[in-house]
C-alpha positions in Angstrom: 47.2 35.0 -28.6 43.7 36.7 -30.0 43.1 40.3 -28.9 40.5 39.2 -26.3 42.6 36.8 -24.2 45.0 39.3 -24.3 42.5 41.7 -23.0 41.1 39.7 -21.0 44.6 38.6 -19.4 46.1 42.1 -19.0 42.6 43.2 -17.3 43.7 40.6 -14.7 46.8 41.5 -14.3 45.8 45.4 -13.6 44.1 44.0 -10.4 47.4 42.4 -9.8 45.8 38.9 -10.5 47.1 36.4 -12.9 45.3 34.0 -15.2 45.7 31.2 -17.8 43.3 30.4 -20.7 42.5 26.8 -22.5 39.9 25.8 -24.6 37.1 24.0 -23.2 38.0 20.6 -25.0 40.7 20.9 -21.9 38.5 19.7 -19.2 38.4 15.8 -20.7 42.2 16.1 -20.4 42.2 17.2 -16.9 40.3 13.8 -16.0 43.1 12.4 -17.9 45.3 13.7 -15.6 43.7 12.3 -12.5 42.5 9.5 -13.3 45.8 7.2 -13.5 46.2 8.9 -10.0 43.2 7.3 -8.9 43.5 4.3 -10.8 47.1 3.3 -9.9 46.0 3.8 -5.9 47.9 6.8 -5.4 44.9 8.7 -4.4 43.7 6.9 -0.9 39.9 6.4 -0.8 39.3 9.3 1.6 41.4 11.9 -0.4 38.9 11.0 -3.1 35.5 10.9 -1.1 36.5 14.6 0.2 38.1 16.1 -2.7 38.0 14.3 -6.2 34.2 13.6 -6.3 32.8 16.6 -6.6 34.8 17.6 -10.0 33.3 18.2 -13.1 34.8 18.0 -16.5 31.3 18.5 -18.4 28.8 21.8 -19.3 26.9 22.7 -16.7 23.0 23.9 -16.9 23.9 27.6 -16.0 26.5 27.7 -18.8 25.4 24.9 -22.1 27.4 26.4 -24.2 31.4 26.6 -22.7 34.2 27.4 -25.2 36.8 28.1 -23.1 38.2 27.5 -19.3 39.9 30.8 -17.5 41.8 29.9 -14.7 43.0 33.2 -11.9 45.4 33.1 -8.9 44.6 35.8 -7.0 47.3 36.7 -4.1 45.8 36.1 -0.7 47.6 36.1 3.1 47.0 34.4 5.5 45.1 35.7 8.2 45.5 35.8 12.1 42.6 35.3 14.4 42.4 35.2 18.6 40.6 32.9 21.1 40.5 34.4 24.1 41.1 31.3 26.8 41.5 31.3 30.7 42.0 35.4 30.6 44.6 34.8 27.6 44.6 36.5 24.0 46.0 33.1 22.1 46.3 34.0 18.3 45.8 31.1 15.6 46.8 31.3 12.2 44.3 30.3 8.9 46.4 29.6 5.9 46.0 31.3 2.5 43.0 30.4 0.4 40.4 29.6 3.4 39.1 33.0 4.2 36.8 35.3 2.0 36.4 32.3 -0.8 33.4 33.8 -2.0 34.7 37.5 -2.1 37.7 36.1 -4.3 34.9 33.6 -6.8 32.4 36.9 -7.0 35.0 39.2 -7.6 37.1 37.3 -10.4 33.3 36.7 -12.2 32.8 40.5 -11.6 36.2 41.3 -13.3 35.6 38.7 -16.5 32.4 40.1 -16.9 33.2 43.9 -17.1 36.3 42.8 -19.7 34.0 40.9 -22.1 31.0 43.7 -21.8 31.1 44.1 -25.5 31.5 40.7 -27.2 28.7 39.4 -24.2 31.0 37.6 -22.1 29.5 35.0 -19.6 30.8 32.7 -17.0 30.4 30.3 -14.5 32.1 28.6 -11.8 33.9 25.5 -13.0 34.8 22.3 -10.1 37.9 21.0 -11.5 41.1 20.2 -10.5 42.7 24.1 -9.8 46.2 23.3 -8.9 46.7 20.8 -12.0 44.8 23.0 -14.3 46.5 26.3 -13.4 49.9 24.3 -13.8 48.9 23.1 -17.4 48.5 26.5 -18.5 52.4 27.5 -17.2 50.3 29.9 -14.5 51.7 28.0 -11.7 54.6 25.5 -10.7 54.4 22.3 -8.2 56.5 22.4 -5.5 57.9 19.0 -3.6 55.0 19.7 -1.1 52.6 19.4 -3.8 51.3 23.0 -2.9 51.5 25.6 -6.0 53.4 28.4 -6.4 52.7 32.1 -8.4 56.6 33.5 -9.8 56.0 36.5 -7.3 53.4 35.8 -4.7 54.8 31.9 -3.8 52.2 29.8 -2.3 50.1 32.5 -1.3 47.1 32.6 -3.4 43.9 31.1 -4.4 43.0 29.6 -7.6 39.6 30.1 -8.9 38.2 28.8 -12.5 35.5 29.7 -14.7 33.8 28.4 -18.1 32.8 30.8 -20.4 30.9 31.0 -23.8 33.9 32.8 -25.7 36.3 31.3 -27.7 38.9 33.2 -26.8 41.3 31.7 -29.1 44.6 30.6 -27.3 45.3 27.1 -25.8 48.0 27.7 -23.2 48.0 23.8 -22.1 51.7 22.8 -21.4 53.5 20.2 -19.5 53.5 20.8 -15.8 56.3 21.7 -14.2 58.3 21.8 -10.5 60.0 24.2 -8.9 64.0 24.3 -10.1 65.2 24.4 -6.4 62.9 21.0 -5.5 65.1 18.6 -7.2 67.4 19.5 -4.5 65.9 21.0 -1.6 64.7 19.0 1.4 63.2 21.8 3.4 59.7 20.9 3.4 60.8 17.4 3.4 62.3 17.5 7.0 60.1 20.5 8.3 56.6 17.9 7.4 55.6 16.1 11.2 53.3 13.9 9.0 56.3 12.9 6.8 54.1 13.1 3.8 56.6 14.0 1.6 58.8 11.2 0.2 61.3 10.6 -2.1 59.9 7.5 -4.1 57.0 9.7 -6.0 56.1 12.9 -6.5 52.4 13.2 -4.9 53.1 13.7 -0.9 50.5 11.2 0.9 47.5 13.1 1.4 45.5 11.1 3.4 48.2 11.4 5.9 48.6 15.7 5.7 47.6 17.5 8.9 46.1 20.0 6.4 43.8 17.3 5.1 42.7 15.5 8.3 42.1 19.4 9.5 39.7 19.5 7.2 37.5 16.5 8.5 34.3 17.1 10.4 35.3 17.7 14.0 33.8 14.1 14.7 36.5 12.2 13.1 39.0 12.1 16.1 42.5 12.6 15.0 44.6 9.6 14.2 46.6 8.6 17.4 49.9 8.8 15.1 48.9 13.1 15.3 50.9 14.5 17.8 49.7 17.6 19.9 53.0 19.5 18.9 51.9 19.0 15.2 49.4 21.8 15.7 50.1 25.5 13.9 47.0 26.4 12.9 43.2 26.0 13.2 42.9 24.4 9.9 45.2 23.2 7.6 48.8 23.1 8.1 51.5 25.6 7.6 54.4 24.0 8.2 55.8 22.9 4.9 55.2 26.7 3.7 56.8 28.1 6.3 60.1 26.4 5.6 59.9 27.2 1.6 62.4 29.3 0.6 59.9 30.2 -2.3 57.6 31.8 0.7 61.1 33.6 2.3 59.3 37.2 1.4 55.4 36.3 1.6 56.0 35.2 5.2 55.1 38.3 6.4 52.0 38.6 5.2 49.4 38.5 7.6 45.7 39.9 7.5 44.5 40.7 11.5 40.9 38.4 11.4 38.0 38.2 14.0 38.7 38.0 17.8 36.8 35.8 20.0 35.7 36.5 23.6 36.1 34.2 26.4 32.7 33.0 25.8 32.9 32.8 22.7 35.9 31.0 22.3 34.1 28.4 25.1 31.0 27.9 23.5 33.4 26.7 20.7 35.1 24.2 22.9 31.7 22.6 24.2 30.8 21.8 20.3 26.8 22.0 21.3 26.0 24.1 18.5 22.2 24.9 17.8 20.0 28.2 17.4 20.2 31.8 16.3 23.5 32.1 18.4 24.8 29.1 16.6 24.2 30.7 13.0 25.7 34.0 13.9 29.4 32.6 15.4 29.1 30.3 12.2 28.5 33.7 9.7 31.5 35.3 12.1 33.5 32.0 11.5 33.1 32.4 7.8 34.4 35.7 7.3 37.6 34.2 8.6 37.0 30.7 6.1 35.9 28.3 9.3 32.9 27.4 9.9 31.6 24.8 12.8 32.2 21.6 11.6 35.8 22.1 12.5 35.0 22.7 16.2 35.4 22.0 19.0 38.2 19.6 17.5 40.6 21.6 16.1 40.4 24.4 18.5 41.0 22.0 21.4 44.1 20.3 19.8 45.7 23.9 19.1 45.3 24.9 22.5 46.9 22.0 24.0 43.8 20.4 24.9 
C-alpha cells in the first residue's frame, strides 16, 4: 500500500469511517459483475428500471481524468420520526442510509479533499454498484439478506463512492465474500413476510422486497400479495435486520427525527401536494430521507389504513 492510500485510509478511519481503494480500470469489472445478473434474468425488469440504469462505469465531465475509485462506509442509525394521528403520537422508523444522504456524500468529499491538499486531490461522485464494489475491496461482507455488513457497525451504514485523479497505488479488488454465520443461519430467512430469501441462489428476489416496492412512487398501489401487518417502517423494510444477529448490538441505535402535527401528518394522507406549503413539508421530509413521492401510500399502510 503507497503512503497516500494509507493516508488517505487512516484519515478515514480518524472520523471513524472506513474505506476501500481500487484503481479506476475497476469500474469495467464492476459491469462485469452485474451484467450476467441481468443477463441470466436474475435481475427482474423493474429492479433494473429503478436501480441498475442509472450506473456508470465510465469518466464523467466533472472528473476526465479518474485514476482511482475510493469507496467509504460511514456508520449511520436509523432514525425515529412521529405522525401525530387522531390525538395520537405514532412513531415510524426510517432505516439506515435514507436520512441526511447528502450530509454523508458532502462530508466524505470534504474529508478526501482536506487528506490530498498537498498532492491536489480531486473527486467526484461516482453511480456504481456500492454494495458489490465495497465488497470487492474486502470493506464489506454480504449477508443472506443481500444487505452489507461493516466488522463493527453491522448493517448500519451508508456507502458512498468517489473517482478521483490520484493514482493512489493499491488495488484492493478481492473476491466477495458472505457472512461465516449465513451458511447456517435462517434468521432473516424466516423473519422475511415477502419470502425473498431463498435457498436456491444467493440474490434474494428483489422485485418482491417490501424495501423495494417502498420505494415506488406512492401511485404504484401495493401488490395485493402485501399484507397490512408487513408494515415496520415508512420506507424500506427492517425486518430482515432486525432478526440479524450481526445487528444484536446496533439495534439500539436510534436518531430522534422530525415530528409531525396533526395537520401535518393529514395533509400527508390526502396526497394533494402543491405550493409553497408543499415544498416546505417536502425540505422537512428530506432532513429525515423522505420526500413526497412516498405519500400518502406508505403513511396510510403503516397506520393501518
Amino acid at each position: 500500500m503507497s503512503a497516500l492510500s494509507r493516508k488517505v485510509l487512516e484519515g478515514l478511519k480518524a472520523k471513524g469511517w472506513a474505506g476501500g481503494i481500487v484503481p479506476f480500470e475497476r469500474a469495467r469489472d464492476l459491469e462485469s459483475d452485474i451484467g450476467p445478473l441481468v443477463e441470466g434474468g436474475l435481475v427482474a425488469k423493474a429492479v433494473q428500471e429503478a436501480y441498475l440504469k442509472d450506473f456508470r462505469y465510465e469518466a464523467r465531465e466533472q472528473l476526465s481524468d479518474p485514476r482511482s475509485i475510493i469507496v467509504i462506509a460511514v456508520p449511520q442509525p436509523r432514525m425515529r420520526v412521529h405522525f401525530t394521528f387522531h390525538g395520537k403520537v405514532i412513531p415510524a422508523i426510517v432505516p439506515p442510509t435514507y436520512a441526511n444522504a447528502w450530509t454523508v456524500i458532502n462530508g466524505a468529499k470534504a474529508a478526501l479533499e482536506a487528506a490530498t491538499q498537498d498532492e491536489g486531490g480531486r473527486f467526484e461522485k461516482a453511480t456504481l454498484p456500492l454494495k458489490t464494489l465495497a465488497a470487492r475491496t474486502g470493506l464489506v461482507r454480504y449477508g443472506r439478506n443481500n444487505i452489507t455488513y461493516l466488522p463493527e457497525r453491522g448493517s448500519y451504514h451508508r456507502l458512498v463512492a468517489f473517482y478521483s485523479n490520484l493514482d493512489l497505488g493499491v488495488d484492493q479488488w478481492q473476491e466477495r465474500e458472505a457472512l461465516p454465520a449465513c451458511r447456517t443461519c435462517n434468521l432473516c430467512k424466516e423473519a422475511c413476510p415477502a419470502s425473498v430469501i431463498s435457498d436456491d441462489r444467493f440474490l434474494i428476489r428483489v422485485e418482491n422486497c417490501l424495501t423495494f416496492l417502498n420505494e415506488m412512487p406512492s401511485d404504484r398501489p401495493f401488490p395485493e400479495q402485501v399484507r397490512t401487518d408487513w408494515h415496520n417502517a415508512i420506507v424500506g423494510c427492517m425486518r430482515c435486520q432486525d432478526a440479524c444477529p450481526y445487528d444484536k448490538a446496533m439495534k439500539d441505535w436510534t436518531e430522534e427525527g422530525e415530528r409531525f402535527s396533526e395537520e401535518e401528518t393529514l395533509y400527508l394522507l390526502r396526497g394533494e401536494f402543491s405550493g409553497p406549503y408543499a415544498k416546505a413539508m417536502n425540505e422537512k421530509l428530506e432532513r429525515c430521507g423522505l420526500d413526497l413521492t412516498i405519500f400518502p401510500r406508505n403513511l396510510a399502510a403503516l397506520l393501518g389504513l
